[in-house]
Each structure stands twice: as C-alpha cells, then as structure tokens.
MIPATI-413163 format. One line per 8 residues: number of its first residue (from 1); their letters; for each residue x, y, z of N, C-alpha, C. Coordinates in pm, 1 decimal, decimal comma. Example, Ala and Ser with C-alpha at 12.3 -4.5 7.8 and 13.67 -1.06 7.14 Angstrom:
<recs>
1) as) 1319,0/-569,0/780,0/1230,0/-450,0/780,0/1320,0/-330,0/780,0; 1285,0/-225,0/708,0/1367,0/-106,0/714,0/1290,0/3,0/787,0
</recs>
This chain:
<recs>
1) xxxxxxxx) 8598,8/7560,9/10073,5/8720,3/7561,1/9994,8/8830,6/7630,2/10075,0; 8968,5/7529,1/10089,2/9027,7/7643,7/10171,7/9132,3/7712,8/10048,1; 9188,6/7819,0/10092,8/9294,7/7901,2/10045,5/9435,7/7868,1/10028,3; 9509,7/7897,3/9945,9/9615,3/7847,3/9990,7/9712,1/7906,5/10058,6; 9813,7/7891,5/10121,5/9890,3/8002,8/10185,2/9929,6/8060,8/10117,0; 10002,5/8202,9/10159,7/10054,6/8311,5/10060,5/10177,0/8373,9/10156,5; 10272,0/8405,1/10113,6/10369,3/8497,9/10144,5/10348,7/8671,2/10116,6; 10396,3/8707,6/10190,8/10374,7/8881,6/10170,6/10528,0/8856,6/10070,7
9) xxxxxxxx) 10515,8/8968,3/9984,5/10615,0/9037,6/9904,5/10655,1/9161,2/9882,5; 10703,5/9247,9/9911,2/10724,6/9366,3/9936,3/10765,9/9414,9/9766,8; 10719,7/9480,6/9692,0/10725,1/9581,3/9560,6/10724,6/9652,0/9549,5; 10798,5/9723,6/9440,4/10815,8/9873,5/9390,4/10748,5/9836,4/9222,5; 10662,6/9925,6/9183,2/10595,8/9899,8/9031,0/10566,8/10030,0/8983,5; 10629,8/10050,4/8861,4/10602,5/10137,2/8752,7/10513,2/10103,6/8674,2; 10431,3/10188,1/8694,9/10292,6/10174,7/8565,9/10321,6/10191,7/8433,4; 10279,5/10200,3/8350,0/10252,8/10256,3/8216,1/10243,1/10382,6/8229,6
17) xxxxxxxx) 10165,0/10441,6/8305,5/10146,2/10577,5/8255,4/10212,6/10676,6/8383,3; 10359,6/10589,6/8414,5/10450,9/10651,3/8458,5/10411,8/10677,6/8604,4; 10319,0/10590,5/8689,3/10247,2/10647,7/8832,4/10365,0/10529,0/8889,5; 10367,9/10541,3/9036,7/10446,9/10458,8/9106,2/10378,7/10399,6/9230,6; 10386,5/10242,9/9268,5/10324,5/10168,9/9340,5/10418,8/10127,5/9413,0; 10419,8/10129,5/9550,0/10463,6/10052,2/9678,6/10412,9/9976,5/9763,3; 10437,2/9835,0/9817,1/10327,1/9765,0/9924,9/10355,9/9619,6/9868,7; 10288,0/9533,6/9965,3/10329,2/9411,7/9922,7/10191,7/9310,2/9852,3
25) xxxxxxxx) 10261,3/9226,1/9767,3/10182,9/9148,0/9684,3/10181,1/9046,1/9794,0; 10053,1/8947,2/9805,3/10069,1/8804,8/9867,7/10075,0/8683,1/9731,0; 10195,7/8648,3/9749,6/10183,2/8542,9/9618,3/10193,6/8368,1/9720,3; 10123,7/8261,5/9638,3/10102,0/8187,6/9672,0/10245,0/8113,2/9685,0; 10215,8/8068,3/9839,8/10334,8/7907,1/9861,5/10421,9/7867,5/9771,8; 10516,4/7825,5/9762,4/10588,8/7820,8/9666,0/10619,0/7860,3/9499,8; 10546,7/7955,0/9480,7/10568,0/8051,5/9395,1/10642,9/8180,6/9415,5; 10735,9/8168,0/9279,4/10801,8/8311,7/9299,6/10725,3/8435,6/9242,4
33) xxxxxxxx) 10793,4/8548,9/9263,6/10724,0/8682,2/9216,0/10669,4/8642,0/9084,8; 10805,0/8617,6/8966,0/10743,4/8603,8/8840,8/10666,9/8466,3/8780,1; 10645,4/8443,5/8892,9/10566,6/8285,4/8880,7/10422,6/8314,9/8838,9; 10401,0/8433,3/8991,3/10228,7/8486,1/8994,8/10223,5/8551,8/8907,7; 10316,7/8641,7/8887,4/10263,1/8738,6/8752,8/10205,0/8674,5/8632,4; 10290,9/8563,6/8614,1/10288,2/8474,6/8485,5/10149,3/8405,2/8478,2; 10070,8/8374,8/8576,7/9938,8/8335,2/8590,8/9855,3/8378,0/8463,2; 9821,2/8310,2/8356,4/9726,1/8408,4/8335,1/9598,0/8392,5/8331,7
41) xxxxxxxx) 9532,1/8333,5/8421,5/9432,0/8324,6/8473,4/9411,3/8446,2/8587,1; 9482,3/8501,3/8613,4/9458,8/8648,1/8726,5/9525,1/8786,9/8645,6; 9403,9/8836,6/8593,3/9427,8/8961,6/8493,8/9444,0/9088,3/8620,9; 9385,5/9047,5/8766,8/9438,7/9154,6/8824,7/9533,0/9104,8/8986,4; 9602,2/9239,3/9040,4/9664,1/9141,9/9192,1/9630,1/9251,5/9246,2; 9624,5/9216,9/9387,3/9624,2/9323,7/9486,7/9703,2/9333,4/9562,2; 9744,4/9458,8/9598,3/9831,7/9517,6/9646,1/9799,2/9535,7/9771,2; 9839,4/9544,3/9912,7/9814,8/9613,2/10032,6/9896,9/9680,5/10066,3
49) xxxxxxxx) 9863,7/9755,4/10228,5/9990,6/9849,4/10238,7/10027,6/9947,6/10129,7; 9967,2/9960,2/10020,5/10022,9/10043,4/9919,8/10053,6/10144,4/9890,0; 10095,8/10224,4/9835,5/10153,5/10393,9/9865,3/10137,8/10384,3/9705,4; 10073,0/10491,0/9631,2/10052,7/10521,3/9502,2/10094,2/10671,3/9477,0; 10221,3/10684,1/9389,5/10200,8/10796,0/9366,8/10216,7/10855,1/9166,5; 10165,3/10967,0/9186,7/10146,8/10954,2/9024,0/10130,4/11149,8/9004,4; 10242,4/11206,4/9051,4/10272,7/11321,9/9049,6/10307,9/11434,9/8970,6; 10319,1/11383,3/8837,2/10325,2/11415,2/8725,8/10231,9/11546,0/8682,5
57) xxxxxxxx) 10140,1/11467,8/8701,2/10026,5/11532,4/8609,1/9925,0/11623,9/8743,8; 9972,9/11580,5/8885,1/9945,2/11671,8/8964,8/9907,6/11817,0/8968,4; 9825,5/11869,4/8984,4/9821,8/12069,8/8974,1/9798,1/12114,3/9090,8; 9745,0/12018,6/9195,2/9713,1/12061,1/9342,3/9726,6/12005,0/9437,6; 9771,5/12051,2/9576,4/9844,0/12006,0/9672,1/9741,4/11912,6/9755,3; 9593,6/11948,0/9711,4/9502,6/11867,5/9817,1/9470,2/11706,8/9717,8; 9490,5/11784,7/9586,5/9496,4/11622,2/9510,4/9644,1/11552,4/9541,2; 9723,3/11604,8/9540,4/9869,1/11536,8/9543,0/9857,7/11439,5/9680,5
65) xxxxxxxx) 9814,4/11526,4/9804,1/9779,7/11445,7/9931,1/9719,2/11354,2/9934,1; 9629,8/11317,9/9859,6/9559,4/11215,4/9837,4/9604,1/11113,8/9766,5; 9653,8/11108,2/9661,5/9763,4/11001,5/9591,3/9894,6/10954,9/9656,3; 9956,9/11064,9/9705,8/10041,4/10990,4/9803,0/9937,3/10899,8/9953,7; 9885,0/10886,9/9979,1/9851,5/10797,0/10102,2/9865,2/10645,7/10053,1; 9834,3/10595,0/10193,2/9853,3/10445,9/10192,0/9732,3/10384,4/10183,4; 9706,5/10317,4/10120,1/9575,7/10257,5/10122,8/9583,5/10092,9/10165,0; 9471,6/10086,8/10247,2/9456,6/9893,4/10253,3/9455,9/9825,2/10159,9
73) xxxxxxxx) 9417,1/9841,0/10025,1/9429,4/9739,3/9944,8/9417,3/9838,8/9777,0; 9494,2/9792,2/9727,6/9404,5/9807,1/9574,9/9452,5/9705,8/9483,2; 9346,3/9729,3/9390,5/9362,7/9599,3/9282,2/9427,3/9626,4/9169,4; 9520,8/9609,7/9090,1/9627,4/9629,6/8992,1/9556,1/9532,7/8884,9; 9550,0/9617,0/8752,3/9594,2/9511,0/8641,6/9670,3/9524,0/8581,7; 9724,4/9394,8/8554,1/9876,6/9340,6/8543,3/9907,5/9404,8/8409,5; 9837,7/9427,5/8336,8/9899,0/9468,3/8141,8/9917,0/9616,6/8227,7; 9875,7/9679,0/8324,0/9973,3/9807,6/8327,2/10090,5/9835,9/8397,1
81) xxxxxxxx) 10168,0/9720,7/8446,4/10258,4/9711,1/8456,4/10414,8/9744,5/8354,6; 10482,1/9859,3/8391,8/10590,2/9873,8/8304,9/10693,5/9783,7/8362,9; 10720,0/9777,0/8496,1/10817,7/9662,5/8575,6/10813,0/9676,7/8737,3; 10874,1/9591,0/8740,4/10807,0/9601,1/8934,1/10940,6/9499,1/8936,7; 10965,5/9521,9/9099,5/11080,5/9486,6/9149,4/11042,4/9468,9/9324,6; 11151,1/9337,0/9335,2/11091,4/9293,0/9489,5/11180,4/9411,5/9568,8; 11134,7/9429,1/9723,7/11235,3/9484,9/9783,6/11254,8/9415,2/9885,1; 11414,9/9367,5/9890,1/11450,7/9265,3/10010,3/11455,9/9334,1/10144,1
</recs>
C-alpha cells in the first residue's frame, strides 16, 4: 500500500488544559490544515519537531526542563485541542 504524500505544516496549539504545542503537522496532498483536522476518521495527529510546554502547574526546574524539550514525535488527540494556528 503506498502512502500518500504529505506536506510539513508548521503549528502553534493550545490545549485544553492550557499546555502549549509547537512543530509541524504532515497533512496530506492537497489538503488544507482544517481539512485534516476535519477528518474524522483520525481521532489522533502527530506532531514532530515538537516543543511542549505546559508551565503552569510546574513546581520544579528539573520537571520544567523536561517539558520544554523537543521531541521527535508525539501523538495529539484532536478533542484536546483549544486552537492551533499555522505559522507561515
């Protein structure tokens, strides 16, 4: 089965519970951002490149270090999305 192509998308996303996501979505070939979201056959997306931070509720500097890093991939589900925005 092959794949279909995908474009990188570069995002900024506010969670629900107020954490913040950076990195890019790959959405498929001629689909726009709110095209893929709209899928709802894909309850989750992944993110790469991502930078998570969620500082709020932070109490320590060796946990805080750790939420800010970049990670290769993580997987998002979409109902915790508060809004996300491309960055050109």
């Amino acid at each position: 089965m092959m794949k279909a192509p995908k474009k990188k998308v570069r995002v900024r996303i506010v969670c629900t519970d107020q954490s913040g996501i950076e990195g890019y979505v790959h959405v498929d070939e001629g689909l726009r951002l709110m095209d893929f979201l709209n899928l709802s056959n894909r309850k989750f997306m992944v993110i790469t490149d991502a930078q998570a931070q969620n500082l709020g509720n932070v109490k320590s500097f060796r946990l805080a270090s750790e939420l800010t890093k970049t990670h290769q991939a993580l997987a998002l589900n979409k109902s915790a999305i508060k809004w996300i925005a491309e960055i050109k």
